[in-house]
MITI-618835 format. One record per residue: residue in one letter; x, y, z negated of N, C-alpha, C in turn; residue number from 1. Coordinates in Angstrom, 1 decimal, m for minus. Each point is the difference from the previous one (the first is absolute). Example, Ala and Ser with C-alpha at 12.3 -4.5 7.8 and 13.67 -1.06 7.14 Angstrom:
2
+------+--------+--------+--------+--------+--------+--------+--------+--------+--------+------+
! resn !   n.px !   n.py !   n.pz !  ca.px !  ca.py !  ca.pz !   c.px !   c.py !   c.pz ! resi !
+------+--------+--------+--------+--------+--------+--------+--------+--------+--------+------+
!    A !   13.2 !   m5.7 !   m7.8 !   m0.9 !    1.2 !    0.0 !    0.9 !    1.2 !    0.0 !    1 !
!    S !   m0.4 !    1.1 !    0.7 !    0.9 !    1.1 !    0.0 !   m0.8 !    1.1 !   m0.8 !    2 !
+------+--------+--------+--------+--------+--------+--------+--------+--------+--------+------+
END
This chain:
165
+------+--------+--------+--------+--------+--------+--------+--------+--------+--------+------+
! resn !   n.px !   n.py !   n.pz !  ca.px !  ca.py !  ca.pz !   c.px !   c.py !   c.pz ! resi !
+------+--------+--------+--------+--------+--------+--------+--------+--------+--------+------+
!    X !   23.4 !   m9.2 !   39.2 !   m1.0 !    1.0 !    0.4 !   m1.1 !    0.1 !   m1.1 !    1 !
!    X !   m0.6 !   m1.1 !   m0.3 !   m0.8 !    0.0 !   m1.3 !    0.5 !    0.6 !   m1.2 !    2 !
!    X !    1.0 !   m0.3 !   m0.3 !    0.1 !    0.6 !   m1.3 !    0.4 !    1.6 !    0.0 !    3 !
!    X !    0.2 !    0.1 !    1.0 !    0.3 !    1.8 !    0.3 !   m1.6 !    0.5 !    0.5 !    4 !
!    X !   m0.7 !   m0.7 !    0.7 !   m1.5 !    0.5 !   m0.9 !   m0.1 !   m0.4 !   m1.2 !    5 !
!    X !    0.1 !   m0.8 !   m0.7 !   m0.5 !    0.1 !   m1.1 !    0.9 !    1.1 !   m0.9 !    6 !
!    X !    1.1 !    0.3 !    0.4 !    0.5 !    1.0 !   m0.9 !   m0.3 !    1.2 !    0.1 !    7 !
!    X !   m0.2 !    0.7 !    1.6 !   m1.0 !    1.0 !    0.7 !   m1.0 !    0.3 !   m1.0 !    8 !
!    X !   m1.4 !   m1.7 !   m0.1 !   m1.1 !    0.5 !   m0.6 !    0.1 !    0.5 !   m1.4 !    9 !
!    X !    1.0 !   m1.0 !   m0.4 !    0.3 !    0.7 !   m2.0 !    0.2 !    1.5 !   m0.1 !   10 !
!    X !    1.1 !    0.3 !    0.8 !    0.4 !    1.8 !    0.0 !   m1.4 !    0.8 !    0.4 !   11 !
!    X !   m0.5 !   m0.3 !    1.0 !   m1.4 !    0.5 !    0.4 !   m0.8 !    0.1 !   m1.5 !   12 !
!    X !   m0.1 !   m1.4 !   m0.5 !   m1.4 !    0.6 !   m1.0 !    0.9 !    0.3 !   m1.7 !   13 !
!    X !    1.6 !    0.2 !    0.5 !    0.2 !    1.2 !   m1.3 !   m0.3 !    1.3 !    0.4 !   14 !
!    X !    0.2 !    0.2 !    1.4 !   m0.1 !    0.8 !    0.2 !   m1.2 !    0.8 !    0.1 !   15 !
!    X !   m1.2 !   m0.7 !    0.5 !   m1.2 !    0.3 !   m0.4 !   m0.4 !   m0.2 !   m1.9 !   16 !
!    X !    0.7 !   m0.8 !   m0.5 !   m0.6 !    0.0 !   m1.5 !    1.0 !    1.7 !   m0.7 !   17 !
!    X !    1.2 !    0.0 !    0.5 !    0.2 !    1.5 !   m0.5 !   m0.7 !    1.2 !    0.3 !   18 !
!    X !   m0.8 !   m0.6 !    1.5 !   m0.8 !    1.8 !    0.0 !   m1.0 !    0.1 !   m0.5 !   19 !
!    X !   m0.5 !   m1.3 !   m0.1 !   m1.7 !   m0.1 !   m1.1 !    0.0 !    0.5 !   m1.5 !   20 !
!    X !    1.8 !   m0.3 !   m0.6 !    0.4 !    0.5 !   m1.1 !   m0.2 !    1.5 !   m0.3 !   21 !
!    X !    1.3 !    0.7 !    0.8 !   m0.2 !    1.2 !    0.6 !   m1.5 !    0.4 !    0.3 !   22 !
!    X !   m0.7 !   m0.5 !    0.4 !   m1.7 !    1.0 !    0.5 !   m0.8 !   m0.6 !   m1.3 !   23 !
!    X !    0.5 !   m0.7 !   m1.4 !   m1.0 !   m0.3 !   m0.8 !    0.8 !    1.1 !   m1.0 !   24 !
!    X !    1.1 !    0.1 !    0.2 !    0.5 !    1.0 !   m1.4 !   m0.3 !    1.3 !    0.5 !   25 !
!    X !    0.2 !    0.6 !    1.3 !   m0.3 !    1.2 !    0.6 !   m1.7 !    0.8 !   m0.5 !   26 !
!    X !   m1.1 !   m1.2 !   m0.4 !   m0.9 !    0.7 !   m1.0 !   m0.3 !    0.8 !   m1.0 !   27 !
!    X !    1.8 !    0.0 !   m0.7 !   m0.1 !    1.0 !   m1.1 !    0.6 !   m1.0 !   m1.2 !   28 !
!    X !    0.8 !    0.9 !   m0.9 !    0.7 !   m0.7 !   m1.0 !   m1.1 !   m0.3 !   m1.1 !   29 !
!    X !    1.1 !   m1.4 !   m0.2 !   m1.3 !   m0.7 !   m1.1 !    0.3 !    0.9 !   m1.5 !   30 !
!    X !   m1.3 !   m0.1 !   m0.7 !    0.2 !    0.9 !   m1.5 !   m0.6 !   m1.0 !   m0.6 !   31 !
!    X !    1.0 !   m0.1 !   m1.5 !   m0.5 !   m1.1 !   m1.2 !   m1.3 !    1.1 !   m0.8 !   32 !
!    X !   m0.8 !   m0.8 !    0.0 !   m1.3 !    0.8 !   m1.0 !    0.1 !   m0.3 !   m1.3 !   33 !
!    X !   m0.1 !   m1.0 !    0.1 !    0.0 !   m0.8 !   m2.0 !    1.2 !   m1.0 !    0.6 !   34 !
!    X !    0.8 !   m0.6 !   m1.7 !    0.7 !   m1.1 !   m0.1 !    0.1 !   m0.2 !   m1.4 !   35 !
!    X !    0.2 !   m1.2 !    0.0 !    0.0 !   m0.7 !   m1.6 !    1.7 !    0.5 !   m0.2 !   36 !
!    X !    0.2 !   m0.2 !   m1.3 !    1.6 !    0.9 !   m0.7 !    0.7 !   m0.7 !    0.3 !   37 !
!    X !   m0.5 !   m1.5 !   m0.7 !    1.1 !   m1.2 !   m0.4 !   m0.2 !   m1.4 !    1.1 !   38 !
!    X !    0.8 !   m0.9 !    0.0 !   m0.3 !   m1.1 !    0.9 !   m1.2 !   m1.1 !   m0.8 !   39 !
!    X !   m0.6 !   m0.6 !    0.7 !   m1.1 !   m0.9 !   m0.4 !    0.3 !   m1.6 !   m0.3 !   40 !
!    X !   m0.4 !   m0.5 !   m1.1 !    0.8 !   m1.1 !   m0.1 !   m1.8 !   m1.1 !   m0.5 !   41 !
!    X !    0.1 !   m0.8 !    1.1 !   m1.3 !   m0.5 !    0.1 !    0.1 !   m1.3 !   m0.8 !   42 !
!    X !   m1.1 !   m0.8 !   m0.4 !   m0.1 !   m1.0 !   m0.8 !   m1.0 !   m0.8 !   m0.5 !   43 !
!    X !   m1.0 !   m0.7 !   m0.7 !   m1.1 !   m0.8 !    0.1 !   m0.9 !    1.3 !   m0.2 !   44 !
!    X !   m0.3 !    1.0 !   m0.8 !   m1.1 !    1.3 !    0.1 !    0.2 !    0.9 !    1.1 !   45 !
!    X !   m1.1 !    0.4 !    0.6 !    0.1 !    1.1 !    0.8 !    0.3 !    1.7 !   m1.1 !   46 !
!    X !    1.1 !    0.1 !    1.3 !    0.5 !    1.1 !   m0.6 !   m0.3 !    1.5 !    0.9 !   47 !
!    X !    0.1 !    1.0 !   m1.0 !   m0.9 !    1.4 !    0.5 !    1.3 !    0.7 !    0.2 !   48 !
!    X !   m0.5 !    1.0 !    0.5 !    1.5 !    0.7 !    0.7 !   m0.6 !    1.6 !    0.2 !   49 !
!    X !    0.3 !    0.7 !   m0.6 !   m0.5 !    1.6 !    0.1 !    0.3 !    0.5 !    0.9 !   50 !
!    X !    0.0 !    0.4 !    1.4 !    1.0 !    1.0 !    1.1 !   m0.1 !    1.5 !   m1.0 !   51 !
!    X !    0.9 !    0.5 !    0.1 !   m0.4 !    1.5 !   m0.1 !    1.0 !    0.4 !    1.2 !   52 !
!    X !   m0.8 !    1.6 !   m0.3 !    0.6 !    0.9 !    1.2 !   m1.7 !    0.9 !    0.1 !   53 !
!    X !    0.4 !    1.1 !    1.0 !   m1.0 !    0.7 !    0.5 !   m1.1 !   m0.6 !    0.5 !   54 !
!    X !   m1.4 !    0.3 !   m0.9 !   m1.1 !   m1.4 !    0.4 !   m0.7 !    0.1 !    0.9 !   55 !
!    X !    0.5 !    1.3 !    1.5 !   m1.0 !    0.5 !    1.2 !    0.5 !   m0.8 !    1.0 !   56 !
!    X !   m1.3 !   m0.3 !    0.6 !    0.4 !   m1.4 !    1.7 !    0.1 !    1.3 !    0.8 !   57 !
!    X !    1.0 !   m0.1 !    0.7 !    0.0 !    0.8 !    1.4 !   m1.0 !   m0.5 !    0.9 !   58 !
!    X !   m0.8 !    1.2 !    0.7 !   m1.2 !   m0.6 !    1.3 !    1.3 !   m0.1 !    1.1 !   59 !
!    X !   m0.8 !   m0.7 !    0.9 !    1.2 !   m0.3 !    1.0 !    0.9 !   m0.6 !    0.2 !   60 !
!    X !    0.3 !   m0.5 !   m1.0 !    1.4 !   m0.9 !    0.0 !   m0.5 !   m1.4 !   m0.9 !   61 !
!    X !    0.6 !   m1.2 !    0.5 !   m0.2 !   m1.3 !   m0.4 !    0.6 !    0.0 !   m2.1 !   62 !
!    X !   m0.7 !   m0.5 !   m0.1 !    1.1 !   m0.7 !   m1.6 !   m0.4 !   m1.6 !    0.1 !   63 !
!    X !    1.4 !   m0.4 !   m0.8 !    0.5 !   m1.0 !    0.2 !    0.2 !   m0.5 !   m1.2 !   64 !
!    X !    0.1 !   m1.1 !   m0.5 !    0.3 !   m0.4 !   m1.4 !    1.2 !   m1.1 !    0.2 !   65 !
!    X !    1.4 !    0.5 !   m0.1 !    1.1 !   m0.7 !    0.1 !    0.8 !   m0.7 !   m1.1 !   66 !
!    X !    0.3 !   m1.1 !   m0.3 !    0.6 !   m0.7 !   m0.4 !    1.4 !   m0.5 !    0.4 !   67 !
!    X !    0.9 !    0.8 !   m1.3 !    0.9 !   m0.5 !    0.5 !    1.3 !   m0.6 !   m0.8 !   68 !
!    X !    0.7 !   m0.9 !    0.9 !    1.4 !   m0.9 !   m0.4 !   m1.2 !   m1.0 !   m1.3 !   69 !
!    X !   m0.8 !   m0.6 !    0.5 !   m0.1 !   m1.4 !   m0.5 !    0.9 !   m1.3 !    0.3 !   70 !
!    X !   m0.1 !   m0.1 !   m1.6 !    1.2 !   m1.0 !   m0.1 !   m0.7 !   m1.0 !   m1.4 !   71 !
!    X !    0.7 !   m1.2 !    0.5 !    0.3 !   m1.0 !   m1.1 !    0.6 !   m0.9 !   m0.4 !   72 !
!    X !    0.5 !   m0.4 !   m1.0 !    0.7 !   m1.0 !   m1.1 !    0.0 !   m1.1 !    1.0 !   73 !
!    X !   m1.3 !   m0.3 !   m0.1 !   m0.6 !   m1.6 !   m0.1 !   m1.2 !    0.4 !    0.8 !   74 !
!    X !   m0.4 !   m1.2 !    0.8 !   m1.1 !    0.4 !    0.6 !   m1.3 !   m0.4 !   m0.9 !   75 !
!    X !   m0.6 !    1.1 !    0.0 !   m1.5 !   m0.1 !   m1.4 !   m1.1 !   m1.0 !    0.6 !   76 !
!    X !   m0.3 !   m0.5 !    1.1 !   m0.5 !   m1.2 !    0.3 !   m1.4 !    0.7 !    0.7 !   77 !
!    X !   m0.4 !    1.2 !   m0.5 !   m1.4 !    0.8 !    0.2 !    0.1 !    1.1 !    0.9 !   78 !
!    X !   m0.9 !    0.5 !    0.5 !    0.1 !    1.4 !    0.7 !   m0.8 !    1.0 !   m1.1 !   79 !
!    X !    0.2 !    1.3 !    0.7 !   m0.4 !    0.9 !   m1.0 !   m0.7 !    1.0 !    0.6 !   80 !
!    X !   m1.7 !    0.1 !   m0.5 !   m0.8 !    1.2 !    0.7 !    0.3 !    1.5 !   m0.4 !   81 !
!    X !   m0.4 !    0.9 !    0.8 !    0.9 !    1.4 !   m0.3 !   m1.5 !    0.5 !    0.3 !   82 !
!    X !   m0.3 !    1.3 !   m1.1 !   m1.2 !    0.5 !    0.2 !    0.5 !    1.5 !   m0.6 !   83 !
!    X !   m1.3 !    0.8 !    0.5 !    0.4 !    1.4 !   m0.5 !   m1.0 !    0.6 !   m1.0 !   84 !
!    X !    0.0 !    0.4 !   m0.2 !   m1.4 !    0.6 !   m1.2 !   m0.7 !   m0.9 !   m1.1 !   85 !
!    X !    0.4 !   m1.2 !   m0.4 !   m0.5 !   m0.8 !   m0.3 !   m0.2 !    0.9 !   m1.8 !   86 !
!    X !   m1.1 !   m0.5 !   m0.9 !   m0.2 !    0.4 !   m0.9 !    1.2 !   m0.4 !   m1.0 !   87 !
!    X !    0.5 !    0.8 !   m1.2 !    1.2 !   m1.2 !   m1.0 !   m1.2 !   m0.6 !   m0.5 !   88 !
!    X !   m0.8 !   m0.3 !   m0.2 !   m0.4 !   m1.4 !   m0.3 !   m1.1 !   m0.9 !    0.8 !   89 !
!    X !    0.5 !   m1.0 !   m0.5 !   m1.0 !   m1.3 !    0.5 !    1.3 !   m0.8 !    1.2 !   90 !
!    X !   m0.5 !   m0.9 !    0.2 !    1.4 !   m0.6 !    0.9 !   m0.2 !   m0.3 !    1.4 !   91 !
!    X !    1.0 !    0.1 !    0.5 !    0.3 !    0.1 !    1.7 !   m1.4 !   m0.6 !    0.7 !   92 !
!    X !   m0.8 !    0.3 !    1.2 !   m1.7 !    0.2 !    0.1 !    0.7 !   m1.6 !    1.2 !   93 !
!    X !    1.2 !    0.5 !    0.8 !    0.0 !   m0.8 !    0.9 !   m0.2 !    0.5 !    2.0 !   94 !
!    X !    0.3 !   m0.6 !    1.1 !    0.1 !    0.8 !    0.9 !   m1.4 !    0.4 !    0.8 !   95 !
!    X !   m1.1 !    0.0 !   m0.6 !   m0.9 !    0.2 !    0.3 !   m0.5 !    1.6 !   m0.2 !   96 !
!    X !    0.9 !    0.5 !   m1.3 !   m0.4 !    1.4 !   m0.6 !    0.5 !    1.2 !    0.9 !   97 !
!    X !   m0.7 !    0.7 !    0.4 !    0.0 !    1.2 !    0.8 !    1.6 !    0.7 !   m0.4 !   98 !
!    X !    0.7 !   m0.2 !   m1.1 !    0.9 !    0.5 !   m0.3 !    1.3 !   m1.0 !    0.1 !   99 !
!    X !   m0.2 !   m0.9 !    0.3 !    1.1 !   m1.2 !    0.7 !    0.9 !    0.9 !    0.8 !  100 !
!    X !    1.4 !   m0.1 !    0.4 !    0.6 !    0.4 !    0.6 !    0.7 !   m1.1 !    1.1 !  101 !
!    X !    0.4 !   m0.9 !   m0.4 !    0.3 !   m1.5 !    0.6 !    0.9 !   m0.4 !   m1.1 !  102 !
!    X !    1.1 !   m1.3 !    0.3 !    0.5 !   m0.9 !   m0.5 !    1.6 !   m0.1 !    0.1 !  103 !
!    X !    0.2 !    0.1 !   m0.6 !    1.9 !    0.0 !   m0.7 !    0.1 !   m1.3 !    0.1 !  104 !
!    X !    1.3 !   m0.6 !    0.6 !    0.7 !   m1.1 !   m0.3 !    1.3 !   m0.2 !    0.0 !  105 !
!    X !    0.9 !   m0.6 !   m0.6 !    1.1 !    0.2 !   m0.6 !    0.8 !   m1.8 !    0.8 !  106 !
!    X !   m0.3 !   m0.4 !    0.6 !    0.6 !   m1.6 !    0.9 !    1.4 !    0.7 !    0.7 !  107 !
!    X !    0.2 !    1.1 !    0.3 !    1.0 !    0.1 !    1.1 !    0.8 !    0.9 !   m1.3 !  108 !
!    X !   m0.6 !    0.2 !   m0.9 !    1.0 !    1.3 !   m1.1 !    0.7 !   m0.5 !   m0.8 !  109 !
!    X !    0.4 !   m1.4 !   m0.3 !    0.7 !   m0.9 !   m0.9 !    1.5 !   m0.1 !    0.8 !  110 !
!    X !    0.8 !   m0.5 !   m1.6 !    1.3 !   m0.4 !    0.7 !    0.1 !   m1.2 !    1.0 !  111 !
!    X !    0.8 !    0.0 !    1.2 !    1.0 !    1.2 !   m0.3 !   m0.5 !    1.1 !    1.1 !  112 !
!    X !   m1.0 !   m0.1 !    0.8 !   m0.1 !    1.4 !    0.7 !   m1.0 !    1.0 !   m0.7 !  113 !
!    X !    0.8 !    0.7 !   m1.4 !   m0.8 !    0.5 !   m1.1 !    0.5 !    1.6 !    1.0 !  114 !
!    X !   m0.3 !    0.5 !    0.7 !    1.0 !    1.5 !    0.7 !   m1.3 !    0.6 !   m0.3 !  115 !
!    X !   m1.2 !   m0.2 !   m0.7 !   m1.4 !    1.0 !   m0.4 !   m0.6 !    0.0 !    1.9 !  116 !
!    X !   m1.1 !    0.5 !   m0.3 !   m0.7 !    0.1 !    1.6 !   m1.4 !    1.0 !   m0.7 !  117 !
!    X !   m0.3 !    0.4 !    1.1 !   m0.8 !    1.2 !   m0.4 !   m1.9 !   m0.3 !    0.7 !  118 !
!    X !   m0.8 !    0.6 !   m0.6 !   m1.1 !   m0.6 !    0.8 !   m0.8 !    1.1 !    0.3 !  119 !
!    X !   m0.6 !    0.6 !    0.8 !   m1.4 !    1.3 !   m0.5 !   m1.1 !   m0.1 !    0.9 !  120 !
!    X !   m0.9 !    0.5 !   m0.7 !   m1.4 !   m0.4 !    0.5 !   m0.9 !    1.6 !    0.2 !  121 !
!    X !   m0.6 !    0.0 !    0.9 !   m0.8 !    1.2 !   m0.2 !   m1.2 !    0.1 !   m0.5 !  122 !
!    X !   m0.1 !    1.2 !   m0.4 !   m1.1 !    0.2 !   m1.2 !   m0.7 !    1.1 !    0.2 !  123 !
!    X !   m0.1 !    0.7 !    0.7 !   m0.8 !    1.7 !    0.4 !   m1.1 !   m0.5 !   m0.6 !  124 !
!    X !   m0.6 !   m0.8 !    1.1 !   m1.4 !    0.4 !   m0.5 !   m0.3 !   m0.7 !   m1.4 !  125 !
!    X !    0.4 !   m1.0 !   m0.4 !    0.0 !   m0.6 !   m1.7 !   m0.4 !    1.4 !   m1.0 !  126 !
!    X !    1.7 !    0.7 !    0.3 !    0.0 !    0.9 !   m0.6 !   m1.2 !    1.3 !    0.0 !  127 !
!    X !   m0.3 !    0.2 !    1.4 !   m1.3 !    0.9 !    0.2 !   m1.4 !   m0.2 !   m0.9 !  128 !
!    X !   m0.1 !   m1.5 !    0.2 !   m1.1 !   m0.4 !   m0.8 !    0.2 !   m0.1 !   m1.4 !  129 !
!    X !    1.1 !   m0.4 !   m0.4 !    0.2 !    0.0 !   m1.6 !   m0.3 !    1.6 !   m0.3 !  130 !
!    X !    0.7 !    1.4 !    0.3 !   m0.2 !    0.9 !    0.0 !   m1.4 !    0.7 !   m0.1 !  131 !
!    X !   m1.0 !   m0.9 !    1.2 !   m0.8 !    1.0 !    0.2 !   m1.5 !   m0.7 !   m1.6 !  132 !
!    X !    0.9 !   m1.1 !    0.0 !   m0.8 !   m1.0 !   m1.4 !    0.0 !    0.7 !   m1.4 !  133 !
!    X !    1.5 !    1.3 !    0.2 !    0.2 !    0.2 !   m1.8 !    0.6 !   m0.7 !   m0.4 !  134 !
!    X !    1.1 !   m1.6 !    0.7 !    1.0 !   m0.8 !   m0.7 !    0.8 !    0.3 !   m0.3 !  135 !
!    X !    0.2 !    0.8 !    0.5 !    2.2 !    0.5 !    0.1 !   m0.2 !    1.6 !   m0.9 !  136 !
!    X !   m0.9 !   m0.1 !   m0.5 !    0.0 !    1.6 !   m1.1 !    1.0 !   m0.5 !   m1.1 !  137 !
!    X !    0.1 !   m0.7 !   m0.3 !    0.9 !   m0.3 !   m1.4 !    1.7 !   m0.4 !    0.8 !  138 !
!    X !    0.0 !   m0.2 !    0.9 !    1.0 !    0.0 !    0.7 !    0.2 !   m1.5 !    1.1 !  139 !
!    X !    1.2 !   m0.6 !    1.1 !   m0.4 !   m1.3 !    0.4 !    1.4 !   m1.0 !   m0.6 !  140 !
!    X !   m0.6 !   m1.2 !   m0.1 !    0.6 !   m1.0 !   m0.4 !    0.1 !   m0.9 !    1.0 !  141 !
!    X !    0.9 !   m0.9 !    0.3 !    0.2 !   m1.0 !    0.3 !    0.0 !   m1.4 !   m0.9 !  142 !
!    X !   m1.1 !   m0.8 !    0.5 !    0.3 !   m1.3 !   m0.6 !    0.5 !   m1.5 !    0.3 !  143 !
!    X !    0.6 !   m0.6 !   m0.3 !    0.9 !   m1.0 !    0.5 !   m0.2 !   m0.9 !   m1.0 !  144 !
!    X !   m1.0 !   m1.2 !    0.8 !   m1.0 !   m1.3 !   m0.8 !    0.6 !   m1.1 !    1.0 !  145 !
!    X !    0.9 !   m0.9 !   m1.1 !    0.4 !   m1.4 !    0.9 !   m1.6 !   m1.2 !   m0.2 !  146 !
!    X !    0.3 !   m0.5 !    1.6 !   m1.5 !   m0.7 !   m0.1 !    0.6 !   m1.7 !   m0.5 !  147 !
!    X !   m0.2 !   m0.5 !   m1.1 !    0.4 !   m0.8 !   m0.8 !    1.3 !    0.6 !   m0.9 !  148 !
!    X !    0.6 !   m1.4 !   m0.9 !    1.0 !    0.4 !   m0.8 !    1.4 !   m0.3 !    0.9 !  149 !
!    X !    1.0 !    0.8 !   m0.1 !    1.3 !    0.2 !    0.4 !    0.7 !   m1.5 !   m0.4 !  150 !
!    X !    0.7 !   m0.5 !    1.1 !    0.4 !   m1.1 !   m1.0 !    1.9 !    0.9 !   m0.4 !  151 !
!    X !    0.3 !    1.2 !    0.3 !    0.9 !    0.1 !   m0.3 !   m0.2 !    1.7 !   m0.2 !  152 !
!    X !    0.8 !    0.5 !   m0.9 !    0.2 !    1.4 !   m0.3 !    0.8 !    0.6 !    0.8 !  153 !
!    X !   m0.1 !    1.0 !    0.2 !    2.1 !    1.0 !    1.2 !   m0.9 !    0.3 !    0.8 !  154 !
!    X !   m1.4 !    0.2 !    0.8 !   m0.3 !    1.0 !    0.8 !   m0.4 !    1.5 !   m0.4 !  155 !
!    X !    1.0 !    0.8 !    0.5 !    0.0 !    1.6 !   m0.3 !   m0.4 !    0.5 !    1.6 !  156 !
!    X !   m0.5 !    1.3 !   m0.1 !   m0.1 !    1.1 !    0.8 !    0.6 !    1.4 !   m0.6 !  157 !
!    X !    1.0 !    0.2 !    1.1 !    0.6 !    0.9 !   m0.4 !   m0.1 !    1.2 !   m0.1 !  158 !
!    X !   m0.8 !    0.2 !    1.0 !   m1.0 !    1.5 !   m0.3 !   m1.2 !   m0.3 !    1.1 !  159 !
!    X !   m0.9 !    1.0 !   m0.6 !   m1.5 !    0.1 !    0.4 !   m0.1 !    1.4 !    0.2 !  160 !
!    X !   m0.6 !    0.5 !    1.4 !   m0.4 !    1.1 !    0.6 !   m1.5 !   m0.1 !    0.7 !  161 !
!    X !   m0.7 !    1.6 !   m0.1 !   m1.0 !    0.4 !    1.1 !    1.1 !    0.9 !    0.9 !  162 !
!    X !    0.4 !   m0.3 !    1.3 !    0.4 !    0.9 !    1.0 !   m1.2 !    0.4 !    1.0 !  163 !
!    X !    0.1 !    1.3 !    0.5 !   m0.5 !    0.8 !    0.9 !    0.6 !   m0.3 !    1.6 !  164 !
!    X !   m0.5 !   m0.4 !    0.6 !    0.6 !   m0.2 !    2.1 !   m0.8 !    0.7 !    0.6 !  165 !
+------+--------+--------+--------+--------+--------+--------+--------+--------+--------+------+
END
């Protein structure tokens, strides 16, 4: 009898986790705004990443800054800070800077469960304020600053997006 509740409760909270699914996509289809061309192949310098695409934020709708199918070789031993607007020069400020986005890590993306995993963070208001500063006139970038040195090379991101929710 226990395990037939407990099999009960599992179907129950798919069944509740499918309609949560259902009532989060029922908001409206997501739209990519900006994405980088090529995949990102990270390493002891922080590396800059151009999105292009159409440079207007929709009002109303969330944006998201998605990362996706990270993967690596070898595990690089460090995590990696992800920021938006950062200047091309001078070097990664660190997670204190109003333009921090959070922290990449690559422990679960090595062989052999290398299958990439995807991460995204939201960013509206980042973006509102970079905007209403005059940052994002020349266009936005993504920056990706490992915090120490890598003790191994092979972490790539395979693509980089701003989507619209």
């Amino acid at each position: 009898m226990a395990r037939l509740r407990r099999c009960l409760c599992i179907a129950s909270l798919a069944a509740a986790s499918g309609w949560l699914i259902a009532a989060a996509g029922a908001a409206g289809p997501q739209q990519t705004l900006l994405a980088a061309s090529d995949p990102v192949e990270l390493g002891a310098a922080p590396v800059r990443v151009a999105l292009s695409g159409p440079a207007s934020l929709p009002s109303g709708r969330q944006v998201y800054l998605v990362l996706h199918d990270l993967r690596a070789t070898a595990q690089p031993g460090v995590v990696y800070d992800v920021y938006l607007g950062l200047p091309a020069t001078g070097a990664a400020p660190g997670p204190a800077d109003p333009r921090y986005v959070g922290t990449i890590n690559f422990f679960a993306a090595g062989p052999p469960a290398n299958a990439g995993r995807t991460v995204s963070y939201e960013v509206t208001r980042m973006l509102r304020r970079l905007q209403a500063e005059g940052a994002l006139r020349s266009g936005i970038s993504a920056t990706i600053a490992p915090e120490g040195v890598p003790e191994a090379a092979g972490a790539t991101i395979g693509r980089i997006e701003l989507v619209a929710q």
